[in-house]
KEZASE-403677 format. One record per residue (C-alpha): residue number from 0; residue in three letters; x, y, z. Coordinates in nm, 4 decimals. Layout:
+-----+---------+----------+----------+----------+
! num ! residuo !        X !        Y !        Z !
+-----+---------+----------+----------+----------+
! NUM !     ALA !        X !        Y !        Z !
...
+-----+---------+----------+----------+----------+
END
This chain:
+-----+---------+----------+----------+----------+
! num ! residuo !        X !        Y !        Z !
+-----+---------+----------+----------+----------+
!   0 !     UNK !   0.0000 !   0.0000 !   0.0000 !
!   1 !     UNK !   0.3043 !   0.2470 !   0.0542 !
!   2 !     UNK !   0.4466 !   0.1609 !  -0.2432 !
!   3 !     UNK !   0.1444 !   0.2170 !  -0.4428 !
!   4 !     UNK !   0.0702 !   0.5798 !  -0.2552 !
!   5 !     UNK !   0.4616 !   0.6615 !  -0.3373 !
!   6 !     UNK !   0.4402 !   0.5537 !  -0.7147 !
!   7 !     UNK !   0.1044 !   0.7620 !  -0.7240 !
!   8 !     UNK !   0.2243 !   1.0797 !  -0.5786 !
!   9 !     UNK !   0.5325 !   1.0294 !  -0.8181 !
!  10 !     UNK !   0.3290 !   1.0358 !  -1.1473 !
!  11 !     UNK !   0.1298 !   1.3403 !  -0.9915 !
!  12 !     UNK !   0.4548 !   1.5276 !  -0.9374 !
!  13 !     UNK !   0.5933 !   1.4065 !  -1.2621 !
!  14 !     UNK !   0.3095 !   1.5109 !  -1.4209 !
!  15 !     UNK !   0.2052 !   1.8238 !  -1.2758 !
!  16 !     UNK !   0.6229 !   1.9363 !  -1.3606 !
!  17 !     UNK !   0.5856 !   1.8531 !  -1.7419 !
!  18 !     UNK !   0.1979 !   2.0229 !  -1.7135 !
!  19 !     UNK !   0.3356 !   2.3659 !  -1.5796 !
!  20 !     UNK !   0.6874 !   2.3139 !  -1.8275 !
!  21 !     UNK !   0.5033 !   2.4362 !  -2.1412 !
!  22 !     UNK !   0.3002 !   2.7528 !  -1.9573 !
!  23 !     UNK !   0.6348 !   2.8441 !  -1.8694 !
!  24 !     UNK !   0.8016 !   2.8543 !  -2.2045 !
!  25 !     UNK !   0.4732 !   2.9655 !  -2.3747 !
!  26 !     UNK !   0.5233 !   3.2874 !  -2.0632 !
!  27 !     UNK !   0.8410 !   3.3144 !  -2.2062 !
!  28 !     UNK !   0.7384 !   3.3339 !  -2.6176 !
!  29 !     UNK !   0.4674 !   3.5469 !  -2.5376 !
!  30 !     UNK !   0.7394 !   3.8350 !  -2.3285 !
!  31 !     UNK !   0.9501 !   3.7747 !  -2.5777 !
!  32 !     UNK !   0.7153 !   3.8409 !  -2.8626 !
!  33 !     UNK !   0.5663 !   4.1535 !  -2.6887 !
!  34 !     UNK !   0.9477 !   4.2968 !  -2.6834 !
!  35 !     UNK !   1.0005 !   4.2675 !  -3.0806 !
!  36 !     UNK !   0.6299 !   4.3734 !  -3.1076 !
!  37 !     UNK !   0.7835 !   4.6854 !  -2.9127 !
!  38 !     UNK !   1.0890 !   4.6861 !  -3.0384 !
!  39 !     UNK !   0.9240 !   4.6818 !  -3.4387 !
!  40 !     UNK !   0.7601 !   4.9940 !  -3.3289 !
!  41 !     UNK !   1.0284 !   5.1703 !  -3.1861 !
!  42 !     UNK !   1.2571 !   5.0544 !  -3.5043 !
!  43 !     UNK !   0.9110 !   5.2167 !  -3.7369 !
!  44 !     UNK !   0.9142 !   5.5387 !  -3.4913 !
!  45 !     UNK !   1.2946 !   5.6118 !  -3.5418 !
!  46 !     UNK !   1.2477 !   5.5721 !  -3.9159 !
!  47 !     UNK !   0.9577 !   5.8373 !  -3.9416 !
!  48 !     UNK !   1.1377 !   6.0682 !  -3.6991 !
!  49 !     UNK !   1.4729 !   6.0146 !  -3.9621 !
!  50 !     UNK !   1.1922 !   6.1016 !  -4.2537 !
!  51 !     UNK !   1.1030 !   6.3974 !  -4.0788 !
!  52 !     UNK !   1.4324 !   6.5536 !  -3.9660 !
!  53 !     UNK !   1.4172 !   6.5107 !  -3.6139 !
!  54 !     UNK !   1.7656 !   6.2989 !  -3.5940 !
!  55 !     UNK !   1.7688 !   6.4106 !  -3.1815 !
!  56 !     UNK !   1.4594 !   6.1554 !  -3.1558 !
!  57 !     UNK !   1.5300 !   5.9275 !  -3.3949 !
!  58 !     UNK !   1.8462 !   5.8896 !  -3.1988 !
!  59 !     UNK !   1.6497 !   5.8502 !  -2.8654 !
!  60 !     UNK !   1.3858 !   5.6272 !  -3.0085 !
!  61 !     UNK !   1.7180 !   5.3659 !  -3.1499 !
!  62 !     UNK !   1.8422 !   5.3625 !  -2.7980 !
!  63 !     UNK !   1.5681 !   5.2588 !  -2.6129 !
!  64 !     UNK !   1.5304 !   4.9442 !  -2.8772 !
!  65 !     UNK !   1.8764 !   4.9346 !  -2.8562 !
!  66 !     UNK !   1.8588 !   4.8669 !  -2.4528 !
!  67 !     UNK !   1.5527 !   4.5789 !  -2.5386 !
!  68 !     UNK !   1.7819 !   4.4420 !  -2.7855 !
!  69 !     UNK !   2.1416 !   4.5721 !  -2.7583 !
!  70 !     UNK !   2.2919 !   4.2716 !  -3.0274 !
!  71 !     UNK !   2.0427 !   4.4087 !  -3.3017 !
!  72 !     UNK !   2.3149 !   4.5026 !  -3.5463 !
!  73 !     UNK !   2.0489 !   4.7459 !  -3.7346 !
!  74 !     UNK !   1.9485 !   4.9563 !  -3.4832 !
!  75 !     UNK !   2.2919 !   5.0705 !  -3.4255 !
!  76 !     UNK !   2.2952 !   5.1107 !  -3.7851 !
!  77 !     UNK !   1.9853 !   5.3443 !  -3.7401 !
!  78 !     UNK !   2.2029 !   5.5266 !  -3.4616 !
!  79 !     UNK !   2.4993 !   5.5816 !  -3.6619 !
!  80 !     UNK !   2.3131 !   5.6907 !  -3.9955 !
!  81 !     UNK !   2.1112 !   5.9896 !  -3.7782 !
!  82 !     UNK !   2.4631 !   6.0736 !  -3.6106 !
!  83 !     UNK !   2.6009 !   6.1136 !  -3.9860 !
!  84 !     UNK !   2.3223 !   6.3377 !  -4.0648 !
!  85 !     UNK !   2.3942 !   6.5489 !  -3.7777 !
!  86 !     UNK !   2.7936 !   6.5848 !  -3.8756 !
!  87 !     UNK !   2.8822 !   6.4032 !  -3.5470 !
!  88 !     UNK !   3.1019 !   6.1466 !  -3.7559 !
!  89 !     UNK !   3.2667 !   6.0332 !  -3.4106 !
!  90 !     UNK !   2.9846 !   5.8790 !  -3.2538 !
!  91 !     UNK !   2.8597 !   5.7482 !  -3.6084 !
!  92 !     UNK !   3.1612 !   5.5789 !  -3.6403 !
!  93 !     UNK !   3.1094 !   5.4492 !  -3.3036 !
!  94 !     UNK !   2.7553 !   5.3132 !  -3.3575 !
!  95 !     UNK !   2.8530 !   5.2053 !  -3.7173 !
!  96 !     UNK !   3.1642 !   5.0021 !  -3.5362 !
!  97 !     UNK !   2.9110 !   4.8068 !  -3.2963 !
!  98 !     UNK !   2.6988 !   4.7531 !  -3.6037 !
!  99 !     UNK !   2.9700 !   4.6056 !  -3.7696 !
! 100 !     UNK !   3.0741 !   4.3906 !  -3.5472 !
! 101 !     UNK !   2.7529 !   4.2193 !  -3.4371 !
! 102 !     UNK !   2.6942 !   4.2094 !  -3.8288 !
! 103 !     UNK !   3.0448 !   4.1479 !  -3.9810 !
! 104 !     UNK !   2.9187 !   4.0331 !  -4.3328 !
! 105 !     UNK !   2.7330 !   4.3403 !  -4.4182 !
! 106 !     UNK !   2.8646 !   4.5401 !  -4.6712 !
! 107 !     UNK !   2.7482 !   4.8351 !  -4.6405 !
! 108 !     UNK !   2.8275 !   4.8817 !  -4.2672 !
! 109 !     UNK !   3.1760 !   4.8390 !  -4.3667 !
! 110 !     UNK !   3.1023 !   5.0973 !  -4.6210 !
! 111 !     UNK !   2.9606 !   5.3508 !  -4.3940 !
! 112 !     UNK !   3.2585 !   5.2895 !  -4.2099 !
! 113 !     UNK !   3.4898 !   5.4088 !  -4.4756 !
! 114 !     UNK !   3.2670 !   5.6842 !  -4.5451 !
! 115 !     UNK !   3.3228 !   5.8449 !  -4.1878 !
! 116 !     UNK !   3.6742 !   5.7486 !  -4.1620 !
! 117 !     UNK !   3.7155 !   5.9340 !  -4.4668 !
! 118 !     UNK !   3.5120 !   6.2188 !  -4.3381 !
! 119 !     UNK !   3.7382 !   6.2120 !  -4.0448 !
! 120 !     UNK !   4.0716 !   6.2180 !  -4.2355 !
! 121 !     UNK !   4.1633 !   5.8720 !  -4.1091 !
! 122 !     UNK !   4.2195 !   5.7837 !  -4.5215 !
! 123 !     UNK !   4.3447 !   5.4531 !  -4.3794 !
! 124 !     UNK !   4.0978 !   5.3447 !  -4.1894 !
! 125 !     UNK !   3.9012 !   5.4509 !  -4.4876 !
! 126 !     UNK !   4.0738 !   5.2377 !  -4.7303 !
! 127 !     UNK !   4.0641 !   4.8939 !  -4.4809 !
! 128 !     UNK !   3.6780 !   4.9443 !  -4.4163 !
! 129 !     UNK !   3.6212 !   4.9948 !  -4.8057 !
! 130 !     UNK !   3.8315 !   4.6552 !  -4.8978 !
! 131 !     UNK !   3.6025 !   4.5424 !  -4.6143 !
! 132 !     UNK !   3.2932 !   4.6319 !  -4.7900 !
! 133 !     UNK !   3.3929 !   4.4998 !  -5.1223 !
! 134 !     UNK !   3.5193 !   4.1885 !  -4.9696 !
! 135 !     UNK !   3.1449 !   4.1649 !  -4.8119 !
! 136 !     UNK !   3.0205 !   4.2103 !  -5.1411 !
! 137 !     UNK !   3.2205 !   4.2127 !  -5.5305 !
! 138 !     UNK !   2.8974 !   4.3940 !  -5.5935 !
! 139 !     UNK !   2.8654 !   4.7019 !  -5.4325 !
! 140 !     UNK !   2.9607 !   5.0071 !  -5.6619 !
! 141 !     UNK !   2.9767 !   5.2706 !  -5.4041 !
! 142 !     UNK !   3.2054 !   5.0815 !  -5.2024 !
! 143 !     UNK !   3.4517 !   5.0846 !  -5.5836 !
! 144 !     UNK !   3.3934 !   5.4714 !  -5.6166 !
! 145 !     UNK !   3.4841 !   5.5370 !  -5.1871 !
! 146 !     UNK !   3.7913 !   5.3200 !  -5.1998 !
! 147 !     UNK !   3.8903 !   5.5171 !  -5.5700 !
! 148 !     UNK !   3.8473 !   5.8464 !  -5.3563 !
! 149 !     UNK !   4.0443 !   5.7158 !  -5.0946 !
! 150 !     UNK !   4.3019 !   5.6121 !  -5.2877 !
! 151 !     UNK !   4.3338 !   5.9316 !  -5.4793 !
! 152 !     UNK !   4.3833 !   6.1453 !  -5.1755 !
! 153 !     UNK !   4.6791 !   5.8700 !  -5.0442 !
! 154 !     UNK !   4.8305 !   5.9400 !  -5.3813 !
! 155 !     UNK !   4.7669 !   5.5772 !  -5.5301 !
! 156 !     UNK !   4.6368 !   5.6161 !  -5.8871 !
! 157 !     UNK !   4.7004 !   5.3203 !  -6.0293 !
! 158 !     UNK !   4.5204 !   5.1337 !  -5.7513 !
! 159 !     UNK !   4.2545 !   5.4567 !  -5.7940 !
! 160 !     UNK !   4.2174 !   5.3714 !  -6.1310 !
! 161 !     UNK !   4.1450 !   5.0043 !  -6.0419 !
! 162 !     UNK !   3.8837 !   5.0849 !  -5.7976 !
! 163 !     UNK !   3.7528 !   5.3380 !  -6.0397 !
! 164 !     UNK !   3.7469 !   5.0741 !  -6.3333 !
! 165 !     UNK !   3.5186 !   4.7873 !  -6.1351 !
! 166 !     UNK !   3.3124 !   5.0563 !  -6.0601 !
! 167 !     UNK !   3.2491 !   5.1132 !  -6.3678 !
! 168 !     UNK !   3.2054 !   4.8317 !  -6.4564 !
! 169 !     UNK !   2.9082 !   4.7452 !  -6.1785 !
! 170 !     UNK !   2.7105 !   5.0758 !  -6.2064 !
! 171 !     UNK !   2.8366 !   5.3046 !  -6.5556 !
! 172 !     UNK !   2.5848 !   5.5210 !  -6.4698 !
! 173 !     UNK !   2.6765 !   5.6023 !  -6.1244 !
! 174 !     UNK !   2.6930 !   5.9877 !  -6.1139 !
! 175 !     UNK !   2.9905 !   6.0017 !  -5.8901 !
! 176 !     UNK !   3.2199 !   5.8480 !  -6.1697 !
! 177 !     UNK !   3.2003 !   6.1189 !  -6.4055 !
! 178 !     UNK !   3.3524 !   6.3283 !  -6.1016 !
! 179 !     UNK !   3.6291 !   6.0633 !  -6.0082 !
! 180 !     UNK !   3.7321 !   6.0407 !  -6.3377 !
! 181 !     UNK !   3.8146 !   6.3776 !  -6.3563 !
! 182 !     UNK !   4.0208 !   6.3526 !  -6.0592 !
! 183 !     UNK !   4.2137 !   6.0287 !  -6.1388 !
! 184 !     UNK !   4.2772 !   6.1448 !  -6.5259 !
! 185 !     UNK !   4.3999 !   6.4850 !  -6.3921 !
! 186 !     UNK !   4.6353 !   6.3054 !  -6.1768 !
+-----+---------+----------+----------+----------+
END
């Protein structure tokens, strides 16, 4: 008779364990769904406020999402691009950095990247972040014409003219290459 009450109030704690297990993960899907929910809106907010100008918001609006979800490469992606709007290149870099390297496959972080470093005179830094981009993706045309720029200003035509020729070669009707070309044939 003890035996049988033991193995009965096993299976009734056995079973009342695996009966609460899935209420406790569904708790934990449903907080977690609520939080994108929130943190969708707060990603749609910071995009109108961009629209509109107000990069002082926008900015705001990407770091509270950022705190809810601080390994979200894009929304320090949103950070850094209303920084660069603002001229305040040293916290875009920053933001575009963090972006980066939660995200290190994405192209056109790396590009941003080389875009502020350039901005910032770090030509360098500039020309690493653009092979970056290009390395990300063979593809990307702007990333071609900011490494050519780059390359001009270090003095490296030849390598210029390279960068200027793929270019080229993705997107001939990129307006920027009329310019560069200019530049590199001057040189």
């Amino acid at each position: 008779m003890y035996t049988q009450a033991r193995n009965v109030v096993c299976v009734l704690l056995l079973s009342s364990v695996f009966i609460s297990v899935p209420s406790v993960v569904y708790g934990e899907v449903v907080v977690a769904q609520k939080t994108n929910d929130y943190v969708k809106q707060l990603l749609d907010e910071g995009r109108r406020l961009v629209d509109s100008g107000d990069f002082n918001g926008a900015i705001a609006v990407y770091q509270q999402a950022a705190n809810l979800e601080p390994r979200n490469a894009s929304i320090h992606s949103g950070i850094g691009y209303a920084y660069v709007q603002q001229n305040n290149f040293p916290a875009a870099l920053s933001a575009f950095r963090r972006a980066s390297a939660l995200n290190p496959n994405n192209s056109d972080f790396h590009y941003a990247i080389g875009y502020i470093s350039g901005n910032l005179g770090d030509y360098q830094g500039a020309k690493d972040a653009y092979r970056r981009a290009i390395q990300a993706n063979r593809g990307n045309a702007n990333a071609y014409v900011g490494l050519a720029t780059i390359l001009v200003r270090l003095g490296e035509y030849v390598n210029a003219k390279w960068a200027y020729d793929q270019a080229a070669n993705i997107d001939p009707r990129n307006p920027q290459l009329d310019e560069l070309r200019g530049v590199i044939l001057k040189r």
